[in-house]
C-alpha positions, 0 to 999 in steps of 0.5 A: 500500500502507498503512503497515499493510500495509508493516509486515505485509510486514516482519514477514513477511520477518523472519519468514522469515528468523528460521527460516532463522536457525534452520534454519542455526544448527541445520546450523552449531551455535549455539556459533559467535559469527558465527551468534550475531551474526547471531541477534541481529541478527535478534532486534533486527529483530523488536523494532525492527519491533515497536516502529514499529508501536506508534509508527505512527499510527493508519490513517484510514478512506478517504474515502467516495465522494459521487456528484454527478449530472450532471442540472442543479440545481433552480432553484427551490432558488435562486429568491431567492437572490442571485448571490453578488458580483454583487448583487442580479438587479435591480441592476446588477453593480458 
């Protein structure tokens, strides 16, 4: 899973958890300091989650996939190169 996807996830959650904050605080009264706290602490979840994802890096795109085939290489795309580190094919390797 992305960083993206992790902080949608989060969001989700605390967005869930924020109406059933509010559904209790409507069965409780919101006059009770417990329900208030727990408002709150809700509330900062939701600014805190909001702010890392302004601080998250930017996503990368996936690298794109480069077939290689398994047919051998054409030869004659070498013919004068040299084999590297092993010098020239009419002299002798070192």
């Amino acid at each position: 899973m992305s960083l993206n996807d992790e902080l949608t996830a989060v969001q989700r959650c605390l967005d869930d958890l924020v109406r059933s904050v509010v559904r209790l605080e409507q069965r409780v009264g919101s006059g009770d300091l417990e329900i208030r706290r727990v408002r709150t602490d809700a509330d900062h979840l939701r600014e805190s989650v909001a702010l890392l994802r302004e601080s998250a890096p930017p996503e990368r795109p996936k690298p794109v996939m480069v077939p290689i085939p398994d047919a051998p290489y054409d030869s004659s795309l070498w013919a004068d190169a040299e084999d590297e580190g092993l010098g020239a094919r009419d002299r002798g390797a070192p």
